[in-house]
Each structure stands twice: as structure tokens, then as C-alpha cells.
N, C-alpha and C positions, 0 to 999 in steps of 0.2 A: 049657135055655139059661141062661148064665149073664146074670146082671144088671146092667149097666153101671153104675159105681162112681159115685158121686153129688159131685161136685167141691164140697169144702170152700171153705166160706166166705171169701175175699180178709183179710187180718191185715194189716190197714193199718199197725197199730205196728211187725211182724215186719217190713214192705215198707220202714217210712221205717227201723226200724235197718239194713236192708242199704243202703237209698241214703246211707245216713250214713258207713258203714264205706265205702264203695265215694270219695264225696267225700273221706271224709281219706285213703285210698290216693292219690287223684290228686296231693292238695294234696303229700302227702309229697315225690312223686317229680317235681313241678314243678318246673323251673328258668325263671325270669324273666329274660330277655335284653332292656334299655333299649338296647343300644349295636346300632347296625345301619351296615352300608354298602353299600356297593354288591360287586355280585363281580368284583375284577379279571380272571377268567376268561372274562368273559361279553362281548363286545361292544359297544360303546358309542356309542350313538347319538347325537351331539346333536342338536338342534333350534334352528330360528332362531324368534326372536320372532315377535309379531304387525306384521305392517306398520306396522300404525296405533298404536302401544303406543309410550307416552311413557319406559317405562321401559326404557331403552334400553342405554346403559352403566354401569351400575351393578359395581363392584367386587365380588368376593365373597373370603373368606379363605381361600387354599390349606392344604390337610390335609396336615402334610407325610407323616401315616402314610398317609394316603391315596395318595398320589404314588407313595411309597414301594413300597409295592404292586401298583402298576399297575406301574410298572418293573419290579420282579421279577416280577413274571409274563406280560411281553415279553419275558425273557429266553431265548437256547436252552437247550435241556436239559444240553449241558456243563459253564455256568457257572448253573446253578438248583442242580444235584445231586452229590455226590461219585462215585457212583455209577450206572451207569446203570437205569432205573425197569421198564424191559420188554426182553422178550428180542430186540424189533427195532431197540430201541437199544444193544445189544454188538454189532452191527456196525459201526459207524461214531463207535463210540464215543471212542478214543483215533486220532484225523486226523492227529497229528502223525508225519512219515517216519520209517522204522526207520533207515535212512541218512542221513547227510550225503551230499548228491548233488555230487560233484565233478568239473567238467565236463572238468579235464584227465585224468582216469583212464581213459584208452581201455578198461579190461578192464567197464566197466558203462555208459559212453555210449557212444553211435552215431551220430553228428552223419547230417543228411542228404547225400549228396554226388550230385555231378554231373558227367556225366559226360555225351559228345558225343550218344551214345543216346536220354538222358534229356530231356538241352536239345532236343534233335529233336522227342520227343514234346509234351513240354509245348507248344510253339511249335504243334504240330498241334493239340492238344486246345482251345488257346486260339484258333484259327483256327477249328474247329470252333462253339465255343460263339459265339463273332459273328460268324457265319453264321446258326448256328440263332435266336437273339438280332432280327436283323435281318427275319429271313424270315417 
């Protein structure tokens, strides 16, 4: 049988230069962010004071980059983007008609018409429904 290898002694100087190197890696790739706000994305909740709370109306100073923000990111997607972002937005993505719709061109409109058949019907359908209405 072989003999189980006998675990070397812990090198606390070896251990603190890795924790050293390992620390100034962090430090390097740190970046330090003071500037915070809130996510226009996110939903926003307010809250009303305490009933009992003297501090009541008090004034606060509007952010206007803040604002600013929160508007554009209430925006629709048409006027956020030049382009559209996902492939479920190139469907409806250009709303405006291919046509100018001109209502005296009989060869592309079809006004609805009537005729003594149709005024018959209707008049029954509408008799119909306050009946059933009623009943």
C-alpha cells in the first residue's frame, strides 16, 4: 500500500503574497460610481407622509436630467428609436398608410349603401334586439 502524502505545512507569507496580488487585481479593475438615481424603467411608487408629520409641504428641487428621463423612457418605441429594437416591432413598425385615402375615388372606396332590403332588415334586427332587451 502506498502511503498517504503528508500535507505540507500552511506558508502564511506565500498565502498573504497571494491575498495581496489577488487585492490589487480587484483594486485595478474597480470602478467607483458616487452618481446614483433612480431607474426610469422601473415603476414608481410614491408614498404619502405620516398623518401626524409636521413636515408636510416642504419644496424639493426638480432634477431636470431626471425628468428628462423619466419622459424618454415613457416614450413609444417609434419616437425612443430610429429603428426598430425586436423583430415584433417591424410589424407595426412604420403606421403611417401607403395611400393617401381619397374618398371620391370610387375604384378603392365602397361607401356603405342602402337599399329597401337592407333598411328592412335593419329595422327587424333592431326590433329584435328590444325585444330581447326587454324580456
Amino acid at each position: 500500500m502506498a502511503k498517504p502524502k503528508e500535507k505540507e505545512p500552511v506558508d502564511i507569507v506565500h498565502q498573504n503574497a497571494i491575498h495581496v496580488e489577488t487585492i490589487m487585481k480587484e483594486l485595478r479593475h474597480q470602478k467607483l460610481y458616487t452618481e446614483f438615481n433612480i431607474n426610469p424603467f422601473k415603476k414608481l411608487h410614491i408614498l404619502t407622509d405620516k398623518p401626524m408629520s409636521n413636515i408636510t409641504n416642504r419644496k424639493e428641487e426638480e432634477d431636470p436630467a431626471f425628468l428628462q428621463a423619466i419622459h424618454a423612457a415613457r416614450l413609444e418605441p417609434t419616437k425612443k428609436y430610429s429603428h426598430p429594437q425586436t423583430e415584433a416591432q417591424e410589424i407595426g413598425w412604420m403606421s403611417s398608410p401607403l395611400l393617401v385615402s381619397d374618398r371620391s375615388d370610387r375604384r378603392l372606396n365602397f361607401p356603405r349603401q342602402n337599399s329597401e332590403i337592407t333598411k328592412y332588415m335593419e329595422a327587424a334586427w333592431r326590433l329584435k334586439e328590444q325585444t330581447q332587451n326587454l324580456g
